[in-house]
RODO-2510 file (C-alpha; in nm, 4 decimals, decimal comma):
residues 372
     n   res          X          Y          Z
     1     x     6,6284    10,3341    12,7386
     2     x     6,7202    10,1042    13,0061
     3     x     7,0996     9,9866    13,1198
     4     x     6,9622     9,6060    12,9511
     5     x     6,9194     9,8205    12,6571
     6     x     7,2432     9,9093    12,6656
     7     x     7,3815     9,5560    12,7843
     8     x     7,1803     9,3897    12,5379
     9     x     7,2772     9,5956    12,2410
    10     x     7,6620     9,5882    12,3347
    11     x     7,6139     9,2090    12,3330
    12     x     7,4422     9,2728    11,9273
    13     x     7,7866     9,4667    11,8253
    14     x     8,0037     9,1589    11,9829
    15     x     7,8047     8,9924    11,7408
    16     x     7,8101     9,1625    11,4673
    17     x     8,1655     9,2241    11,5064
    18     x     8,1967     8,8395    11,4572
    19     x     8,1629     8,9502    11,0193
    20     x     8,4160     9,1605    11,0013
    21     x     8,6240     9,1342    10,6608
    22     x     8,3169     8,8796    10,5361
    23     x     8,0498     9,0601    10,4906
    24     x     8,1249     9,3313    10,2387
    25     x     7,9265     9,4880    10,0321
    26     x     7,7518     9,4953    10,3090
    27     x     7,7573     9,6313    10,6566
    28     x     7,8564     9,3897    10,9775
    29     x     7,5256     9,3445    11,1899
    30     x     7,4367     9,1529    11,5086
    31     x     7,1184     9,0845    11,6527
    32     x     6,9957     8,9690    12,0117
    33     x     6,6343     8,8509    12,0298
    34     x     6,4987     8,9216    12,4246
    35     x     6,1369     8,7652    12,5591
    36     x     5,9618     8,9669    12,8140
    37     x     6,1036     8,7842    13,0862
    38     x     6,4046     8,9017    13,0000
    39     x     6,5805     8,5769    12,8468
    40     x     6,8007     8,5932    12,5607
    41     x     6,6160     8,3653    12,3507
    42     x     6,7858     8,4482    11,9963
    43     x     7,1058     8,5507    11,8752
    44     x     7,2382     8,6389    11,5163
    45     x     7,5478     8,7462    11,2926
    46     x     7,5617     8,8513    10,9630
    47     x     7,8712     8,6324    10,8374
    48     x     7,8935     8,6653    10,4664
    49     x     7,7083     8,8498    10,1504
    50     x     7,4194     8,6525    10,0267
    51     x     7,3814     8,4715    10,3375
    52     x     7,1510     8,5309    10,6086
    53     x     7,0650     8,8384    10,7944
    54     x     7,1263     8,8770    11,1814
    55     x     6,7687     8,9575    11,2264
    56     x     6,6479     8,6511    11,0120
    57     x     6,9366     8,4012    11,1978
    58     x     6,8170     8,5528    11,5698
    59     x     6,4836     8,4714    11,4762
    60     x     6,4825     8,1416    11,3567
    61     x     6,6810     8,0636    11,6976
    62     x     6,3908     8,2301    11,8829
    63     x     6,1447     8,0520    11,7337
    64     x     5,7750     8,1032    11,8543
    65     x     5,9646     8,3164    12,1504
    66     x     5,9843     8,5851    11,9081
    67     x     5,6178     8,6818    12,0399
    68     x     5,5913     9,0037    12,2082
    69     x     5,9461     9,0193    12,2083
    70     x     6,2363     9,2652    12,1859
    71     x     6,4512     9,2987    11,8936
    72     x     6,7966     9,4471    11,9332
    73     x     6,9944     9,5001    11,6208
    74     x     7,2844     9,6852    11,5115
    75     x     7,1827     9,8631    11,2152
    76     x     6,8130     9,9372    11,0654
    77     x     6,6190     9,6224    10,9343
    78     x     6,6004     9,6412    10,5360
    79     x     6,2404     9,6870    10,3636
    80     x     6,4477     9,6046    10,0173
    81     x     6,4439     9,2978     9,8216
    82     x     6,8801     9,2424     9,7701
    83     x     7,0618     8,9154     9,7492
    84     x     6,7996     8,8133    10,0371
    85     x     6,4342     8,8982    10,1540
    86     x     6,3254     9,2143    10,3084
    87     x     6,4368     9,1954    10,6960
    88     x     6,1330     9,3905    10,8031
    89     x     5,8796     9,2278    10,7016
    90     x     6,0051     8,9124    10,8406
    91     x     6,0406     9,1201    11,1731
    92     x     5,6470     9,1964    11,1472
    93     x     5,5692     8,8569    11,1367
    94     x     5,7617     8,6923    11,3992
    95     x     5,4941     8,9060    11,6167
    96     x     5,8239     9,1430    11,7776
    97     x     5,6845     9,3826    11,9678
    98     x     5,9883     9,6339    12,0344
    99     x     6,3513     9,6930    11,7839
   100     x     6,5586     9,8873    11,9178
   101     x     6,8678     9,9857    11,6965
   102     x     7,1555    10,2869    11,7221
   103     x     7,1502    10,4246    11,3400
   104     x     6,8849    10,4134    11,0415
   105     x     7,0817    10,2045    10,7274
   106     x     7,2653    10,5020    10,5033
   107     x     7,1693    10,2804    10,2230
   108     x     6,9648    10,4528     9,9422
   109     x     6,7349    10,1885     9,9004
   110     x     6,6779    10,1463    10,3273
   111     x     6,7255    10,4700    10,4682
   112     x     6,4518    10,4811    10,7340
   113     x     6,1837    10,2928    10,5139
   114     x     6,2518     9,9788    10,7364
   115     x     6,1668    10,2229    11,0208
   116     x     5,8576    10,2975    10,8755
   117     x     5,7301     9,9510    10,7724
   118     x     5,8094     9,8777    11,1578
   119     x     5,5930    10,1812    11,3233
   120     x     5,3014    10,1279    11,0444
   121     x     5,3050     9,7867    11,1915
   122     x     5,2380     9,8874    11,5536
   123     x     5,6173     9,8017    11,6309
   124     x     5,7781    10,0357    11,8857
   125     x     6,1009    10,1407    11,7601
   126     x     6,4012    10,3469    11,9351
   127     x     6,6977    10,4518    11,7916
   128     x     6,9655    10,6082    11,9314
   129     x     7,1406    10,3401    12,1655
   130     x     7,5292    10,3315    12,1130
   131     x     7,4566    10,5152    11,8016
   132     x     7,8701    10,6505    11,7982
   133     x     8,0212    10,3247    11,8903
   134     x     7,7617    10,1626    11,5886
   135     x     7,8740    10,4436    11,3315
   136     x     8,2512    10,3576    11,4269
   137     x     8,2323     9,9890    11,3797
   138     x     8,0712     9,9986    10,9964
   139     x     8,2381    10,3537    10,9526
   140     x     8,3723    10,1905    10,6462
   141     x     7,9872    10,1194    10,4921
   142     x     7,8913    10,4238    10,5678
   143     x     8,1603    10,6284    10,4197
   144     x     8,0874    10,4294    10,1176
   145     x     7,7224    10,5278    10,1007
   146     x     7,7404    10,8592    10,2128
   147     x     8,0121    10,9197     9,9279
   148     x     7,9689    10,6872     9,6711
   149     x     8,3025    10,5568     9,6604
   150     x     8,4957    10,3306     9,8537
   151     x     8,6403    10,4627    10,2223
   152     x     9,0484    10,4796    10,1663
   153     x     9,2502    10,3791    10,4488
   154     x     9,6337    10,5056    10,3699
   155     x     9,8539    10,2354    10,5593
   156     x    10,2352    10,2843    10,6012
   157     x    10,5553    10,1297    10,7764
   158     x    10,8184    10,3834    10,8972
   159     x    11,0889    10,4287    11,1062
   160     x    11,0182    10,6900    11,3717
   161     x    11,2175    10,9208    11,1882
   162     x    10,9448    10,8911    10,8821
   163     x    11,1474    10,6711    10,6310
   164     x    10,9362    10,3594    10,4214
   165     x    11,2744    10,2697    10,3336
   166     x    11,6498    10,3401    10,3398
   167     x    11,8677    10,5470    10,0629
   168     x    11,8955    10,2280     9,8371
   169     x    11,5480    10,1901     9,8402
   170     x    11,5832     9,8560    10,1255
   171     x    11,1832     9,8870    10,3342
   172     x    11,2154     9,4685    10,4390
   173     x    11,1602     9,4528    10,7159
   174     x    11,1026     9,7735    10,8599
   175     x    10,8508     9,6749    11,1069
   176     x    10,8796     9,3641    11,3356
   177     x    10,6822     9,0183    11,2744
   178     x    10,3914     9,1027    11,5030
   179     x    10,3770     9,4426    11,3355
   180     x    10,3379     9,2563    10,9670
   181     x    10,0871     8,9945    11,0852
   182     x     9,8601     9,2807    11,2380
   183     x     9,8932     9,4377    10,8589
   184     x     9,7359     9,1809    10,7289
   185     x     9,4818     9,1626    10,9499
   186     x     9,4164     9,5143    10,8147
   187     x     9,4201     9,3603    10,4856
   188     x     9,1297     9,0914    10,5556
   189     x     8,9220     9,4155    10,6335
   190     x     8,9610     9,5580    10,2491
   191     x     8,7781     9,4697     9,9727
   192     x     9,1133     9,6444     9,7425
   193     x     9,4711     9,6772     9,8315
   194     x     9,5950     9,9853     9,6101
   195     x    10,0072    10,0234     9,5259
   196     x    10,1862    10,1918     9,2691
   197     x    10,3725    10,0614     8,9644
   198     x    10,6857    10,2126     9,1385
   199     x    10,6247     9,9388     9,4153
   200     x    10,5500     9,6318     9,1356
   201     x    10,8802     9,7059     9,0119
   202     x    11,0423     9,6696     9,3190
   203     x    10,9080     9,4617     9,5568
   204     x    10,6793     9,2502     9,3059
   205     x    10,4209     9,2392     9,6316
   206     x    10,1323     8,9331     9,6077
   207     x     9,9022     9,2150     9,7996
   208     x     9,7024     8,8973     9,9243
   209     x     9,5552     8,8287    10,3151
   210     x     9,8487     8,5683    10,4901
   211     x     9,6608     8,4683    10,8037
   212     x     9,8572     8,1343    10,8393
   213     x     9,4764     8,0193    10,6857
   214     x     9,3226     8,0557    10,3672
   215     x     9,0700     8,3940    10,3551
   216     x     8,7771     8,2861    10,1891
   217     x     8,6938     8,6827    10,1036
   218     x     9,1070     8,8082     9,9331
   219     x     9,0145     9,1473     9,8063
   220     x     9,1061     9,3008     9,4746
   221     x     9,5088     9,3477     9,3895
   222     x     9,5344     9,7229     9,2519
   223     x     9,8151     9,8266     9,0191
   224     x     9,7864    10,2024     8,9448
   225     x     9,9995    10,1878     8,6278
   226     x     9,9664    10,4941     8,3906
   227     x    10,1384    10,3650     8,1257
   228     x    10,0919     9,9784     8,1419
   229     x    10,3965     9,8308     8,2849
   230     x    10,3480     9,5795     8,5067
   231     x    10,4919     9,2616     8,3969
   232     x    10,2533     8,9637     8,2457
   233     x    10,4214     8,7469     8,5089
   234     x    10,3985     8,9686     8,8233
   235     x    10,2831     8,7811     9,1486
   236     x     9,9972     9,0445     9,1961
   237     x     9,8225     8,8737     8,8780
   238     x     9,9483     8,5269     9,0056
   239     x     9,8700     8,5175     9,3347
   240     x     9,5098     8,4436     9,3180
   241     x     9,2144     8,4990     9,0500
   242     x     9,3758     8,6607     8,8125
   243     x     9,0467     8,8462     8,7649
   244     x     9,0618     8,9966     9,0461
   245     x     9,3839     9,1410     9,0007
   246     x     9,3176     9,5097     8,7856
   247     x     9,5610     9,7203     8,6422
   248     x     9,4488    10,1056     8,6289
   249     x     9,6148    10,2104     8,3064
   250     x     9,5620    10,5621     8,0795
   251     x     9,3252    10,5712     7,8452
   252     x     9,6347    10,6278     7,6076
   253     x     9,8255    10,3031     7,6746
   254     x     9,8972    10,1159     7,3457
   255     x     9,6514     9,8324     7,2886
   256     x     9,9603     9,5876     7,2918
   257     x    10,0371     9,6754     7,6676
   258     x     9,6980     9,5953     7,7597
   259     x     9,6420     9,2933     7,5468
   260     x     9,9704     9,1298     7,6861
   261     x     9,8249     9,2044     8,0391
   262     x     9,4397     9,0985     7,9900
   263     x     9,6179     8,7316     7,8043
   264     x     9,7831     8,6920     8,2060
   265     x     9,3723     8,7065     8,3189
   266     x     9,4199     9,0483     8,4485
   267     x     9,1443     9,2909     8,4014
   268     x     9,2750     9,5889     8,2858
   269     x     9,0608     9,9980     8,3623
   270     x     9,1290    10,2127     8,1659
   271     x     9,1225    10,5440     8,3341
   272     x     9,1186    10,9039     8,2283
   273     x     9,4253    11,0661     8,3512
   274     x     9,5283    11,4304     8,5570
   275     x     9,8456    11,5546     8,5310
   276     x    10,0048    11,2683     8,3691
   277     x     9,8600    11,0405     8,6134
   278     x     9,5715    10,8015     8,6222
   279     x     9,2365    10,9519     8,8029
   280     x     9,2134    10,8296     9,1141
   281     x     8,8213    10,9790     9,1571
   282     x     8,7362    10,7748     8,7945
   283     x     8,9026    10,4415     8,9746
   284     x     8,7473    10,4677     9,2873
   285     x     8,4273    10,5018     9,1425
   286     x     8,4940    10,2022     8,8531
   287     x     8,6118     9,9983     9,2322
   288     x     8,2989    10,1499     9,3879
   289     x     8,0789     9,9708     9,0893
   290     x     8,2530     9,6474     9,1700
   291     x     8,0962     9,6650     9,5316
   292     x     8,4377     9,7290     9,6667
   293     x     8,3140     9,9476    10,0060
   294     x     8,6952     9,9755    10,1771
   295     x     9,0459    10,0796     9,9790
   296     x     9,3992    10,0053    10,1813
   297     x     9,6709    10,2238     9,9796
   298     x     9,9798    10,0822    10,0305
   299     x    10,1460    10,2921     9,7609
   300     x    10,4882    10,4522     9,8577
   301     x    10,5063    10,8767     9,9258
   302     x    10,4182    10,9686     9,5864
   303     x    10,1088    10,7431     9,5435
   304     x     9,9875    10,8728     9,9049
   305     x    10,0737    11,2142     9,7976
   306     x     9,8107    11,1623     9,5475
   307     x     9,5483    11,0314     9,7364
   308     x     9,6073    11,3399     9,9678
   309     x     9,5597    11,5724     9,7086
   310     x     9,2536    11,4237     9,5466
   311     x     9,1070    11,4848     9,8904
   312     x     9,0037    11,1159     9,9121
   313     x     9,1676    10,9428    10,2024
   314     x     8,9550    10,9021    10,4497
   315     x     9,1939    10,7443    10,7462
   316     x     9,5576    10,6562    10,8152
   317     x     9,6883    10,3714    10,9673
   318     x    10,0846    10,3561    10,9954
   319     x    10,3191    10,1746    11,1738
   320     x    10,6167    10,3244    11,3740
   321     x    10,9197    10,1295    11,4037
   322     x    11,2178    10,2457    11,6826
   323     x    11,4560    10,2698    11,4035
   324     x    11,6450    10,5995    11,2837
   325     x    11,7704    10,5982    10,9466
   326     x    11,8329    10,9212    10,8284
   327     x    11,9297    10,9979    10,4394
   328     x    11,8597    11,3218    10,2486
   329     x    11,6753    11,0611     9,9480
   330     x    11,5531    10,8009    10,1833
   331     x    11,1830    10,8228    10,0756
   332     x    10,9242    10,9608    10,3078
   333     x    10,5840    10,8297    10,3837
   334     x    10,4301    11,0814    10,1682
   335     x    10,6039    11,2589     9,8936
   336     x    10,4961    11,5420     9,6352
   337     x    10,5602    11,8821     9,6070
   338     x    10,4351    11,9143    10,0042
   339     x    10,2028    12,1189    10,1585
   340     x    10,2417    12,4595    10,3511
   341     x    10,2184    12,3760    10,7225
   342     x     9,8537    12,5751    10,7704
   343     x     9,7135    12,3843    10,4772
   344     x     9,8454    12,0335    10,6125
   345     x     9,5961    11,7324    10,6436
   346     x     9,4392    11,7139    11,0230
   347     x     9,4278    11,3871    11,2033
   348     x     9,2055    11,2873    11,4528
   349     x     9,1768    11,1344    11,7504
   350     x     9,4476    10,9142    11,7982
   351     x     9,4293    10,5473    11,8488
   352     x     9,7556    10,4463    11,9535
   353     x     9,8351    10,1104    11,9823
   354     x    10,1555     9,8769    12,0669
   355     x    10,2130     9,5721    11,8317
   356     x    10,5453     9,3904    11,9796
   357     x    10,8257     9,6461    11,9471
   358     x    10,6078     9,8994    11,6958
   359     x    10,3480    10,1177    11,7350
   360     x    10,0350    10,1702    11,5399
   361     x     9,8931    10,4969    11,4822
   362     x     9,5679    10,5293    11,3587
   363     x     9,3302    10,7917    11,2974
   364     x     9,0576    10,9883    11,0815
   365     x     9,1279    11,2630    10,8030
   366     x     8,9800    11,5258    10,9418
   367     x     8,7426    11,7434    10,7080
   368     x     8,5387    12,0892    10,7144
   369     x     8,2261    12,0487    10,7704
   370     x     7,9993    12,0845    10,3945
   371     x     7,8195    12,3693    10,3281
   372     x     7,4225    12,3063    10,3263
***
């Protein structure tokens, strides 16, 4: 590897970081076309499901310049036929000589194969360039494969003293304006935003992306309601496709609690439940089978609380405000029964970041390593 490898595949993630929020179920991917001399002849992002490929867009740009030339690309070419063509084999016959890309696709049905077409075609191929900084950027995508359920980002708002909201239950606004408008940047990044019927009740939250522009790609609104009751009329189920709003009831709810809800357009899971609550492993796996690849839980303490304990949260993003409010019952960010400190959730590393007066803190859940 050379340090234009590196220059030209940094210039591929730019790209490919041009997709993010759009491209779900798929990964983001950028790809930089080089001839021999050197020139940047092609470039490509992959900006939405079902539409083109990087590799395909970088070569079209290229042209007849794709001969003997360099392929840089963020994640393996695909040897699969999906909503589009197999990536590969368009690769072969643009007459490439070279790909270079950091990380074979985790995807079942790609998974090295487009490495193999390449070779078998007389294509060098390295991998192994910027393979961490790759693996970060789609970490989402790859959680998702590697799992088979949706990565779950927990995202909070608390004062620094760890209150989502005062003793009467008050949490607008903890956070400033800045603060709330990088949330929803969050948001555009989710195929699901996941509350609690606690927080329907309450705040009766729209749980839609408000970029001051419509978002062509508003992910699914998530009610986990045990016992079926969120209101017909709740702004959740209003505030876009009503479809696309679901409500996660118990497979004991009365049929008339669900009917009312499915007349509103929701579309209402019914979900084994554990301890009196609705499964959150059965829901993530009924979201994974709707192609949703990244979960935001914006439940209060109790529904993180669960998400802890089902061992399926995957990162944490929360906001710190410089507020102290105190209060024996002011709810915490997450609630439960608690955890003995040598048994408590690791974090890690930090990404600390200032957003007007907040802070954001995010990081990784931490997990032993499997067992082979």
């Amino acid at each position: 590897m050379t340090s234009n490898d590196e220059r030209f595949m940094r210039r591929a993630l730019e790209l490919a970081d041009q997709g993010r929020g759009l491209t779900s179920p798929n990964p983001m991917v950028g790809a930089v076309v080089v001839a021999p001399s050197g020139e940047v002849v092609g470039e490509g992002v992959h900006r939405r499901a079902g539409g083109p490929h990087a590799e395909i867009t970088a070569l079209r740009a290229a042209g007849p310049r794709t001969r003997g030339a360099t392929l840089y690309v963020t994640l393996e070419p695909c040897a699969h036929h999906g909503r589009t063509p197999p990536c590969a084999q368009a690769v072969m016959e643009a007459g490439v000589s070279r790909v270079v890309a950091p990380l074979a696709d985790p995807n079942p049905l790609v998974a090295g194969r487009g490495f193999d077409a390449l070779r078998d075609a007389g294509i060098e191929v390295s991998v192994g360039l910027l393979a961490e900084e790759a693996a970060r950027q789609n970490r989402v995508f790859f959680t998702a494969m590697r799992e088979q359920r949706p990565h779950v980002t927990l995202k909070a708002a608390m004062t620094l003293d760890g209150k989502i909201a005062d003793t009467h239950g008050a949490s607008r606004w903890i956070t400033g304006a800045e603060a709330r408008a990088h949330a929803h940047r969050l948001r555009r990044e989710a195929d699901a935003i996941v509350v609690g019927i606690a927080t329907v009740l309450r705040d009766d939250p729209e749980l839609t992306v408000r970029l001051g522009e419509p978002w062509p790609c508003q992910p699914y609104r998530v009610a986990l309601d045990t016992e079926a009751r969120t209101p017909p009329g709740a702004r959740l189920i209003a505030a876009g496709d009503p479809a696309r709003a679901i409500v996660a009831v118990g497979d004991g709810v009365s049929e008339g609690r669900v009917r009312s809800l499915e007349a509103a357009g929701a579309t209402v899971v019914r979900c084994p439940t554990r301890d009196g609550r609705v499964d959150l492993g059965f829901l993530l796996g009924e979201l994974f089978a709707r192609e949703v690849r990244g979960v935001l839980v914006e439940g209060g303490g109790e529904v993180h609380a669960a998400f802890l304990d089902a061992g399926v949260v995957d990162s944490v993003a929360v906001f710190v405000a410089p507020l102290l409010v105190g209060g024996r019952t002011a709810p915490s960010v997450v609630g439960g029964a608690g955890r003995e400190l040598k048994s408590g959730v690791r974090l890690g590393p930090l990404a600390i970041t200032r957003v007007g007066d907040d802070i954001l803190v995010e990081a990784d859940v931490i997990r032993e390593p499997r067992e082979a």
